[in-house]
C-alpha positions as CSV (number, residue, x, y, z in Angstrom):
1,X,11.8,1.2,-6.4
2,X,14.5,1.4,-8.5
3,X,14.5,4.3,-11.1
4,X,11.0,5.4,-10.7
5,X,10.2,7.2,-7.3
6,X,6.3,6.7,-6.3
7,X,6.9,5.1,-3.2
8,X,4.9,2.9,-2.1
9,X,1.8,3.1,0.5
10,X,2.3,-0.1,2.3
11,X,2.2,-0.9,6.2
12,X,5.0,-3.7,5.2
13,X,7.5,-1.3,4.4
14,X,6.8,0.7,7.6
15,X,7.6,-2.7,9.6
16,X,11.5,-2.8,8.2
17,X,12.0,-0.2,10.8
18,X,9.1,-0.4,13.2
19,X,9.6,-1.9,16.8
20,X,7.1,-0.1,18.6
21,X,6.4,3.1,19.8
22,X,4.6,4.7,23.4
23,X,1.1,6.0,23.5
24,X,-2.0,7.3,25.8
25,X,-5.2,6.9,25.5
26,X,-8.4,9.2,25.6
27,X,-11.8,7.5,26.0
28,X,-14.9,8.4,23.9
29,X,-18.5,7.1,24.0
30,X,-19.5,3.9,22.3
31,X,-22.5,2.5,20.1
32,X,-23.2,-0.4,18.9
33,X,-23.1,-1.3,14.8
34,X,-25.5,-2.1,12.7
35,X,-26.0,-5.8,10.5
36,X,-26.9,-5.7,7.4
37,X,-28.4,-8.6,5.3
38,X,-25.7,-10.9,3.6
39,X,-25.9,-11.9,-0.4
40,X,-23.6,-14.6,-0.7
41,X,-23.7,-15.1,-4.8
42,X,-24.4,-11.4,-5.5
43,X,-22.1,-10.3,-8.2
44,X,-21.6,-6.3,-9.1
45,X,-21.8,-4.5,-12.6
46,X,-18.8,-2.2,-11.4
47,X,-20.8,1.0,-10.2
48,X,-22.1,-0.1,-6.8
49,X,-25.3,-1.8,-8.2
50,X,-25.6,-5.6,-7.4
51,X,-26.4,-7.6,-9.6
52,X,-29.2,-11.0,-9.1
53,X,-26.8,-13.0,-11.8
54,X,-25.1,-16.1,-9.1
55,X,-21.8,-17.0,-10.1
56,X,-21.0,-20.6,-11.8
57,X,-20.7,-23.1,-9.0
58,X,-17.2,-24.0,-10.3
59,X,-16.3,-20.7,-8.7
60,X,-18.4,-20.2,-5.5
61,X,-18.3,-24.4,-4.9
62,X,-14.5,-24.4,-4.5
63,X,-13.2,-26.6,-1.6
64,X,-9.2,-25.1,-0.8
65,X,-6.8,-27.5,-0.3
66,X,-5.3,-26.1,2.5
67,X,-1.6,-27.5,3.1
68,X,1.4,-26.8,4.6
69,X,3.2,-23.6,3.1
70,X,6.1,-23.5,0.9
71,X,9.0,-20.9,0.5
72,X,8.6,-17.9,-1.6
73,X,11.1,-15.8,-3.3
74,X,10.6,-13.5,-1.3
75,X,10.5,-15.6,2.7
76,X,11.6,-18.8,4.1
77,X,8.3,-21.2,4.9
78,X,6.4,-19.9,7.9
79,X,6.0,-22.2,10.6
80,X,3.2,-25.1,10.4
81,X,0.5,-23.1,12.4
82,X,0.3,-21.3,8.7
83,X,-1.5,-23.1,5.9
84,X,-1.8,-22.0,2.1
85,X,-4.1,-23.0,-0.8
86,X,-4.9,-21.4,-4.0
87,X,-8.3,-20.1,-5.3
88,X,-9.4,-19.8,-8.9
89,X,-10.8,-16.7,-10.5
90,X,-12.3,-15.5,-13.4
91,X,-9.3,-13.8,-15.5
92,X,-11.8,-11.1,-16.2
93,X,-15.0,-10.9,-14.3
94,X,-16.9,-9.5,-17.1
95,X,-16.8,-13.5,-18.4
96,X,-17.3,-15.5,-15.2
97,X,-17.4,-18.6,-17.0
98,X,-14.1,-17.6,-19.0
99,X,-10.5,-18.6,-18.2
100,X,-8.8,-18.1,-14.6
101,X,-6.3,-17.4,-13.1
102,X,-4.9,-18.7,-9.3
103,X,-4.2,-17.0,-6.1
104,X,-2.3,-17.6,-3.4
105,X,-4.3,-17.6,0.0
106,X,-2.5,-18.1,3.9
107,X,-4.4,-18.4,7.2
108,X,-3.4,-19.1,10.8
109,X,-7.1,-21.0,12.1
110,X,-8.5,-19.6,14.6
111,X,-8.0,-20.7,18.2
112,X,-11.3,-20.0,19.0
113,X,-14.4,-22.8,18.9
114,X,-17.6,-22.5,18.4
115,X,-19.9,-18.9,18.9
116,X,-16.6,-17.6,19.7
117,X,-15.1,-17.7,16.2
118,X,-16.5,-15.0,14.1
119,X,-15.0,-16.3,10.7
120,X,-12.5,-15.3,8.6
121,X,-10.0,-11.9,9.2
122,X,-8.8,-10.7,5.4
123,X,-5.8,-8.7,5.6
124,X,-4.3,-6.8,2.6
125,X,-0.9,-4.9,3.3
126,X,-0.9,-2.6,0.9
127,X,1.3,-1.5,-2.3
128,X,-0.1,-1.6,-4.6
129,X,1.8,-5.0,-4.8
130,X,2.2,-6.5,-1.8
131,X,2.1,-9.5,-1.2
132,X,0.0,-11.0,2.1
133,X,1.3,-14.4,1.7
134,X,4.8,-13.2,2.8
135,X,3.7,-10.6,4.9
136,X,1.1,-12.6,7.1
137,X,3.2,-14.4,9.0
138,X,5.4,-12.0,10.6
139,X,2.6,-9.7,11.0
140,X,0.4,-12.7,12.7
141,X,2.1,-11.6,16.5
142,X,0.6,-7.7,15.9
143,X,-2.8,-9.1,15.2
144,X,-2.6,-12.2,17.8
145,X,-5.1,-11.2,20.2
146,X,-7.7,-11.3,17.1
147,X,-6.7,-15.1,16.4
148,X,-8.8,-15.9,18.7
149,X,-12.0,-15.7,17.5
150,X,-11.0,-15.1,13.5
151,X,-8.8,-17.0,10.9
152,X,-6.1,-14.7,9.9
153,X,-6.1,-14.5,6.1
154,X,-4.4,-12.7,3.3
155,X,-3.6,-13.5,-0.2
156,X,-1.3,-12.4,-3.4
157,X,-3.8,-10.2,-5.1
158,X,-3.4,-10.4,-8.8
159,X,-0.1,-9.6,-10.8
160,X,1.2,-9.8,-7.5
161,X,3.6,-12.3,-5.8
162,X,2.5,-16.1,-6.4
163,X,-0.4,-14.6,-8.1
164,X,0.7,-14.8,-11.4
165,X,3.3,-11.7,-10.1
166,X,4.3,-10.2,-12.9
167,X,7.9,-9.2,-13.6
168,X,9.2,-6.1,-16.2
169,X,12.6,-6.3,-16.1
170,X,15.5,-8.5,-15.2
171,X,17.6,-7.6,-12.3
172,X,20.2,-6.6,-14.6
173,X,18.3,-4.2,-16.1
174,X,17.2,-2.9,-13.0
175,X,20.1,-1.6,-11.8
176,X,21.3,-0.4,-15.4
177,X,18.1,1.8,-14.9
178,X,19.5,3.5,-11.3
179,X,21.5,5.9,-13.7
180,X,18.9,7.3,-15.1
181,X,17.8,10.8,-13.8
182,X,14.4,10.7,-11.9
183,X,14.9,14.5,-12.1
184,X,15.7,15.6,-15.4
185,X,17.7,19.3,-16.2
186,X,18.5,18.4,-20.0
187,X,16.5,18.0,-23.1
188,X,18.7,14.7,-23.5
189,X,17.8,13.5,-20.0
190,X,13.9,14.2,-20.0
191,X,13.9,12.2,-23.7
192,X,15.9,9.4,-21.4
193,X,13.8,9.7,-18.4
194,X,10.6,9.1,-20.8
195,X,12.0,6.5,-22.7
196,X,12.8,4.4,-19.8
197,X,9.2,4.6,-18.8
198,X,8.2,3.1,-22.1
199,X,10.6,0.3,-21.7
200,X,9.6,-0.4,-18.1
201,X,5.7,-0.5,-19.6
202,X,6.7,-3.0,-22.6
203,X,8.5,-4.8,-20.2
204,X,5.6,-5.4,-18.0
205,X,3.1,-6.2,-21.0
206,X,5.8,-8.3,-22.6
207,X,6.0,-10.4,-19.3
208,X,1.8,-9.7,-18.3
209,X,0.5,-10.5,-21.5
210,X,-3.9,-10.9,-21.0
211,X,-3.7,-10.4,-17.7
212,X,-2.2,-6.7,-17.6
213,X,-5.5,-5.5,-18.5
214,X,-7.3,-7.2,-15.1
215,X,-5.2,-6.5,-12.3
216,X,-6.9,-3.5,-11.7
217,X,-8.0,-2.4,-7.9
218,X,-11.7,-3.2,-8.6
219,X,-10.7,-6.8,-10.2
220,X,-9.2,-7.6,-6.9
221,X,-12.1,-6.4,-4.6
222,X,-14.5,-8.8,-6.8
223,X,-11.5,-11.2,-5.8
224,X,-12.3,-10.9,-1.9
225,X,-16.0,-11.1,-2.2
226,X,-15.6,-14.2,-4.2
227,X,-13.0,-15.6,-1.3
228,X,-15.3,-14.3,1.1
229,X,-18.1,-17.0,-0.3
230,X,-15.4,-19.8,-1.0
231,X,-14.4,-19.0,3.1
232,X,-17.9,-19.7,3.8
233,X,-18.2,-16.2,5.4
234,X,-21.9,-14.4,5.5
235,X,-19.7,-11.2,6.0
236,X,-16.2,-10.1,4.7
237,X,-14.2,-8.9,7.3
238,X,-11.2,-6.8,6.3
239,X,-8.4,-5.4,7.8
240,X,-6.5,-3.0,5.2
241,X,-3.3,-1.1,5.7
242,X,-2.6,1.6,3.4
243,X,-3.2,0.9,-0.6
244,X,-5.4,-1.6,1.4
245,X,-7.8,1.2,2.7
246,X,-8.3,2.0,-1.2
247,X,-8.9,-1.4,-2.2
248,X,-11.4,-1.8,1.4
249,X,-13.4,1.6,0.0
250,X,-13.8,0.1,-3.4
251,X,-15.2,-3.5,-2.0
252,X,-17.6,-1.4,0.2
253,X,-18.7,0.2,-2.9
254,X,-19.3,-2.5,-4.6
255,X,-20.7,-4.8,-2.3
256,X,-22.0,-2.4,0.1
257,X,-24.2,-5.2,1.6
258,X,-21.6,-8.0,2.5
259,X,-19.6,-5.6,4.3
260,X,-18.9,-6.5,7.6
261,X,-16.6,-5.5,10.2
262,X,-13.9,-3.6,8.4
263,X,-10.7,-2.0,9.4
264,X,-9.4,0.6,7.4
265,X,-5.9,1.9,8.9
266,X,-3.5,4.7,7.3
267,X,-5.8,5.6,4.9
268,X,-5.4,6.6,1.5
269,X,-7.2,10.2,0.3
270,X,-10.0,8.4,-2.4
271,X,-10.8,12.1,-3.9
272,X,-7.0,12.5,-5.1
273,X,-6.4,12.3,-8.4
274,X,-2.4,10.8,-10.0
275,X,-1.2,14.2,-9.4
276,X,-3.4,15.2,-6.5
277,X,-2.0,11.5,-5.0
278,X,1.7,12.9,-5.7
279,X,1.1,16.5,-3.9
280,X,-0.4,14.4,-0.7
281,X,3.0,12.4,-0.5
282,X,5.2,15.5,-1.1
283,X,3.2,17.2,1.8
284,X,3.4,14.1,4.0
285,X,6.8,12.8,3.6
286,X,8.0,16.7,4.3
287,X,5.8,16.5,7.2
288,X,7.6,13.8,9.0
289,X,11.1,14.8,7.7
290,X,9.8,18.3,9.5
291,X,8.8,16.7,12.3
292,X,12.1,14.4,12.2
293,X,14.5,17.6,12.2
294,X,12.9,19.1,15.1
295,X,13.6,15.9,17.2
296,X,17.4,16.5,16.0
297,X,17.2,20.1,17.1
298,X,17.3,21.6,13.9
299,X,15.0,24.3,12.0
300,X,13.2,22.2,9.1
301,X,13.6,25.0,6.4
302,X,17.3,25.2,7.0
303,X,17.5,21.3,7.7
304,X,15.5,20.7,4.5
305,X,17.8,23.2,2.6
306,X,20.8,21.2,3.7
307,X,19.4,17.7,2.7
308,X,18.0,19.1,-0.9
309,X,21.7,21.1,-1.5
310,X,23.5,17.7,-0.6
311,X,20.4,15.8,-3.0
312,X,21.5,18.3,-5.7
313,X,25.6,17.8,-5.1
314,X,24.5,13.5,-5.4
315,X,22.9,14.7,-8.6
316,X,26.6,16.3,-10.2
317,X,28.4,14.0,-8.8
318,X,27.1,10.5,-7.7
319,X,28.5,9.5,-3.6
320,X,31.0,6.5,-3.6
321,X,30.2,3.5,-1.7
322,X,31.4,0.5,0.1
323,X,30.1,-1.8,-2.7
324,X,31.9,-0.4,-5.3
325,X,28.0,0.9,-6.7
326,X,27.5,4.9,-6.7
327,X,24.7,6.4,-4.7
328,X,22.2,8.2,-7.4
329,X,20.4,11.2,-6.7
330,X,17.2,8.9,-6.6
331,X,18.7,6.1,-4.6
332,X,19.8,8.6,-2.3
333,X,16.1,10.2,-1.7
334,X,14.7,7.2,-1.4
335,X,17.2,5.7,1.4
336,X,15.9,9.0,2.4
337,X,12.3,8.1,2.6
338,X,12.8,4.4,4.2
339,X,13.4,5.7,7.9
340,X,10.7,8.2,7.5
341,X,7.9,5.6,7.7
342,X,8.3,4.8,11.2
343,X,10.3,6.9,14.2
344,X,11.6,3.9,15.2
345,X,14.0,4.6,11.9
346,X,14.9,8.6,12.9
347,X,18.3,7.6,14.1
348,X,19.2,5.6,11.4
349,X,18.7,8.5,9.3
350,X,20.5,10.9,11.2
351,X,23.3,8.6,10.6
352,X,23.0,8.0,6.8
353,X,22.7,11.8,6.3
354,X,25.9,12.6,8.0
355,X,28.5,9.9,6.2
356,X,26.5,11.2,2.9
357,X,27.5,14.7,4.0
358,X,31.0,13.2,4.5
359,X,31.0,12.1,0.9
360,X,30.0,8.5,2.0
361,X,27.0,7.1,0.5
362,X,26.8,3.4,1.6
363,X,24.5,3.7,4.6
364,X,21.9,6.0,2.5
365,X,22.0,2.5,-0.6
366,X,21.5,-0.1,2.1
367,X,17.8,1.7,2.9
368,X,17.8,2.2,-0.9
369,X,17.9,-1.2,-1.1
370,X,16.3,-2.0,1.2
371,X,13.6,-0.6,0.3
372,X,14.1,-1.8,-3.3
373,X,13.8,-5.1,-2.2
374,X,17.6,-5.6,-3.3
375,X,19.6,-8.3,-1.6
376,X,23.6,-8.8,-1.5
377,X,23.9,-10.8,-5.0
378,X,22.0,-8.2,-6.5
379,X,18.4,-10.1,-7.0
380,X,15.3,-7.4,-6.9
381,X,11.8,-8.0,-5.8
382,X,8.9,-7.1,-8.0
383,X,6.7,-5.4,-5.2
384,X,7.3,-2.0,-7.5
385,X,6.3,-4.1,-10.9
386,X,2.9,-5.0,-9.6
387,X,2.5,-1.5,-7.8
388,X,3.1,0.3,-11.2
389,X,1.0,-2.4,-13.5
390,X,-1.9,-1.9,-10.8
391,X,-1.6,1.9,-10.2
392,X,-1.2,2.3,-13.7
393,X,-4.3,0.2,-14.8
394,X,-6.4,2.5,-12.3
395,X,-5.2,5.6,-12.7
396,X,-7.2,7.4,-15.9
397,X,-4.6,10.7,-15.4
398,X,-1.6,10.9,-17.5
399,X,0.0,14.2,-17.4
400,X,2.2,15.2,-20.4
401,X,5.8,16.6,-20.5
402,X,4.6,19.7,-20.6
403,X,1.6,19.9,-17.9
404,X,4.3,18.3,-15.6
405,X,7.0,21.0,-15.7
406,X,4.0,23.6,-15.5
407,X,3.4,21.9,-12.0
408,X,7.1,21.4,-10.8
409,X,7.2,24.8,-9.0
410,X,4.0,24.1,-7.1
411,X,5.9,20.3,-5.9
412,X,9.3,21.8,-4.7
413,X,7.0,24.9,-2.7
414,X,5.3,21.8,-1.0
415,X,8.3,20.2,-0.4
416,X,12.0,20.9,-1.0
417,X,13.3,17.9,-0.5
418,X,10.5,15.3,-2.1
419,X,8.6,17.7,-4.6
420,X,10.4,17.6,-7.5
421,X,11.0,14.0,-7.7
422,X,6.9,13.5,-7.1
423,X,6.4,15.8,-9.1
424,X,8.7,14.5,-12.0
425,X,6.9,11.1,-11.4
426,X,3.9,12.6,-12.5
427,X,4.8,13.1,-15.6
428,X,7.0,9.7,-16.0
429,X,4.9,6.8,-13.6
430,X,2.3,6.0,-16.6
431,X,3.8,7.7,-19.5
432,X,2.5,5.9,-22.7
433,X,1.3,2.6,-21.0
434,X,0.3,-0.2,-23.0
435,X,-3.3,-0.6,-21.2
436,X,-5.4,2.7,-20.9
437,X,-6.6,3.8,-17.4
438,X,-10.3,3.3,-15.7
439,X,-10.7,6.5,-13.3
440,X,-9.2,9.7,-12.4
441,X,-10.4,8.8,-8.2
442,X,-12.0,5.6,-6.9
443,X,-15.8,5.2,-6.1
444,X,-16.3,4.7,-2.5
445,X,-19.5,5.8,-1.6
446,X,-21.0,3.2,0.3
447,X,-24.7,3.8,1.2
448,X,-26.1,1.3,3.2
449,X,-22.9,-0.5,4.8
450,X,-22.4,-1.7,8.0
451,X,-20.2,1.1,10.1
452,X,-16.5,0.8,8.9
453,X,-13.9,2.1,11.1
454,X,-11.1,4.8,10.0
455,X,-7.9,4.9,11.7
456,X,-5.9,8.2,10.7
457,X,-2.0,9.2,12.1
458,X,-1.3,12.7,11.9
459,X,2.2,11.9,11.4
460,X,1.7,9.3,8.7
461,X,4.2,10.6,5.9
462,X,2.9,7.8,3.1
463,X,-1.1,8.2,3.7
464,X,-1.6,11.8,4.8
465,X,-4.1,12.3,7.7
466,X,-6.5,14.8,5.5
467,X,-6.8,11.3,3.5
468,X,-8.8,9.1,6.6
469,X,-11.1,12.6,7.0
470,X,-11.9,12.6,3.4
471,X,-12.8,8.7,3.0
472,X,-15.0,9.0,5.7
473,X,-16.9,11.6,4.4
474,X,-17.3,9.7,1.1
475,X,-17.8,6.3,2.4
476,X,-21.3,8.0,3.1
477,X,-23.3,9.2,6.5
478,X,-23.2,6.7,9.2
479,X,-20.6,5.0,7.2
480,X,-17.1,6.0,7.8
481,X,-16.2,6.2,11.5
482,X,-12.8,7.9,12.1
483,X,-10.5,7.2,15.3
484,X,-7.3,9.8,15.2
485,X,-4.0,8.8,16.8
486,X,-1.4,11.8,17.1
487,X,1.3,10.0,16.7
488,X,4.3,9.5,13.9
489,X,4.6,6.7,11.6
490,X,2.9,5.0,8.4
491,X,-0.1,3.2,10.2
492,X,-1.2,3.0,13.7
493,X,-2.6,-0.4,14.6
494,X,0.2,-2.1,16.5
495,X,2.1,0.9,17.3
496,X,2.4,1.3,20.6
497,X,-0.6,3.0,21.6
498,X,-3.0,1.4,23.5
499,X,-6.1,3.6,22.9
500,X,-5.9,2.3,19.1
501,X,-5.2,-1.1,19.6
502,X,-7.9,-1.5,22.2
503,X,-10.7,0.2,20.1
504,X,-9.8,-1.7,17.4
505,X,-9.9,-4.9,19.1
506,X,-13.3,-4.3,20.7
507,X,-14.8,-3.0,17.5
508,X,-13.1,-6.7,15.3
509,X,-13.9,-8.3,18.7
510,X,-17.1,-7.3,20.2
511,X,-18.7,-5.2,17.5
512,X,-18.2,-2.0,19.6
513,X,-18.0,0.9,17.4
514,X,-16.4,4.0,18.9
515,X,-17.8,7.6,18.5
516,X,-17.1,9.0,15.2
517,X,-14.6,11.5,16.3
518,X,-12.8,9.8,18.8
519,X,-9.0,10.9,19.3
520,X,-6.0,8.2,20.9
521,X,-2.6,11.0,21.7
């Protein structure tokens, strides 16, 4: 993350910390789904129409070479049971028959034979910017029981990973940018807050070059329906985790007919707007920090007091640390956020807040890092580049300087703690970005689609709850199907409770869709 502080909506930073977690189950009444009729060459203009037009066979022919998997720079080689292989796309989809670009595919066959297999299982884990090639494999032992009758598949989307991933600044640079304020109180530091921004956006385009302009959420859903042809499937069917739910919404929209059995789980709000997206995450990270100062015994206002007065004392005067590097005000919120995504991490947190307290801030910079994707020589990952050259590409809003300070009184009475740093990133995410945005909120309305199943936490501090109601109401009558789990976490699939797992499994499995309504405690 670095300087800037949208944090990311991604099921693989909830599994740093996750190990599992109990739950009940309630039953509720069962129907079965509908099919709808496949169109395997179908293209789309963009705004849910599809088009006759096939796609060259250069593209829809392609045979992957599937072969044993190499290391990343961001994991070691999975084991040989995983195989990778690379498919071409059009570097912009308005010109099919123009240049491409590769991605990076991984898949685990299936260990079924025959009817039994259904096809092939997409996975995306969110981000924006994650990347499914390295995630895949360790996820493979949550999603095991569905091996056996799909291939487990994810990819790099594009500008992500070994998908032309794109890179804005050198590690260096990185950390030279962790003393910049996130929150600025001076004229001198707002003019340094923004010009950073515009560095970090040069950066990217400098690095990006053609390809910042096409990297854009509805570039990569036109990505899976092409990979659900090359797969040979009649039917995509998606599993999507967080930023994943968006990008699941947007291929339903699109393609509305090919959808087939899709998961959509911790799910993003698609009627939120940049800032309306910020507000969400203020509400739901205070939510779980709430809910995380109760288990401690503590009142939240006066717990959250505490934590933002000790935030505010990091921002005077940085915390020393073991490493010789000083804990930031933003580093500091964001080791912050890390243990928040699953309760697995409460204790953890308990203990970073009390050695920052003590005027120690190494414990709260290792779940900075952490979560900045920084290891012990000082080498970043880019998860956060791609997030930003994505997010930026869809997102049409860019507050100024001036609406964003109108609004920061509004973000610190949502949340003391988070607010004004969400609220500041507002203001600073896409500030003067080389490549203009394409919407204010993703299209999702999905008329005609097969029955796509909503999973919604009530504790889930990344992807507020309200957001898995609200995508099922515009994913269209008949459409959006929500299950609710009360529990606490980003995502609940592989959490610990049974009633979700279960009713996820017989819906990928069987085709079993649930009641719309139903509720796992």
């Amino acid at each position: 993350m670095a300087r800037f502080v949208r944090w990311t909506a991604s099921g693989a930073v909830a599994a740093l910390l996750m190990t599992g977690c109990g739950g009940s189950s309630d039953d509720g009444d069962d129907n079965k789904g509908r099919t709808a009729d496949a169109r395997p060459s179908a293209s789309s203009t963009g705004t849910g129409e599809v088009t006759a037009a096939p796609l060259p066979a250069s593209l829809t022919g392609q045979k992957p070479d599937w072969g044993r998997c190499k290391a990343t720079a961001d994991s070691d080689a999975p084991s040989g049971e995983w195989q990778c292989a690379e498919l071409k796309v059009p570097l912009d989809w308005s010109k099919p028959d123009g240049d491409t670009i590769d991605l990076a595919m991984i898949r685990a066959k299936s260990r079924g034979t025959g009817s039994k297999r259904i096809g092939s299982l997409l996975f995306n884990f969110g981000g924006p910017g994650g990347s499914g090639v390295s995630t895949m494999p360790a996820y493979g032992s949550t999603v095991s029981s569905l091996r056996k009758q799909y291939d487990l598949v994810s990819w790099d989307p594009r500008g992500v990973g070994a998908s032309e991933g794109v890179r804005c600044r050198s590690d260096k640079d990185i950390e030279a940018a962790e003393s910049v304020d996130s929150t600025p109180d001076t004229t001198a530091e707002e003019q340094a807050y923004l010009r950073d921004s515009v560095d970090f956006g040069k950066g990217c385009q400098k690095d990006a070059g053609e390809l910042m302009a096409h990297v854009s959420t509805t570039d990569s859903a036109r990505d899976m329906d092409l990979m659900r042809q090359v797969l040979g499937d009649e039917k995509l069917h998606y599993f999507g985790i967080s930023y994943g739910t968006e990008l699941g919404g947007v291929y339903a929209h699109l393609f509305p007919k090919n959808v087939g059995r899709v998961i959509l789980d911790a799910v993003v709000d698609p009627s939120a707007d940049a800032v309306g997206h910020a507000k969400n995450q203020a509400k739901g990270f205070q939510l779980a920090l709430d809910n995380y100062l109760k288990s401690t015994g503590q009142n939240p206002q006066q717990g959250s007091r505490k934590i933002a007065d000790l935030l505010k004392r990091i921002d005077d005067n940085p915390l020393r640390t073991s490493s010789g590097r000083k804990l930031t005000q933003t580093l500091a919120v964001t080791g912050i956020v890390l243990p928040l995504y699953s309760k697995e991490g409460w204790p953890t947190l308990t203990s970073a807040l009390e050695s920052a307290q003590e005027g120690d801030g190494s414990e709260l910079l290792t779940l900075a890092d952490a979560y900045n994707e920084r290891d012990p020589e000082g080498n970043y990952g880019t998860t956060t580049h791609s997030q930003r050259v994505i997010s930026c590409l869809d997102d049409k809003q860019r507050p100024t300087l001036e609406e964003t300070k109108k609004l920061l009184a509004e973000f610190e009475k949502i949340s003391p703690v988070f607010g004004t740093f969400l609220g500041w990133d507002t203001a600073g995410w896409c500030h003067d970005w080389p490549v203009a945005g394409q919407f204010d909120s993703p299209e999702v309305s999905a008329a005609g689609a097969a029955p796509i199943l909503l999973v919604g936490n009530t504790g889930d501090p990344a992807t507020p709850y309200e957001g898995a109601r609200r995508m099922a109401d515009e994913l269209g009558e008949r459409v959006g199907v929500l299950l609710t789990w009360k529990g606490e976490g980003h995502g609940a699939y592989g959490s610990g409770s049974d009633c979700v797992d279960s009713t996820v499994d017989d819906y990928l499995l069987d085709g079993t869709v649930p009641k719309d309504g139903k509720v796992c405690s």
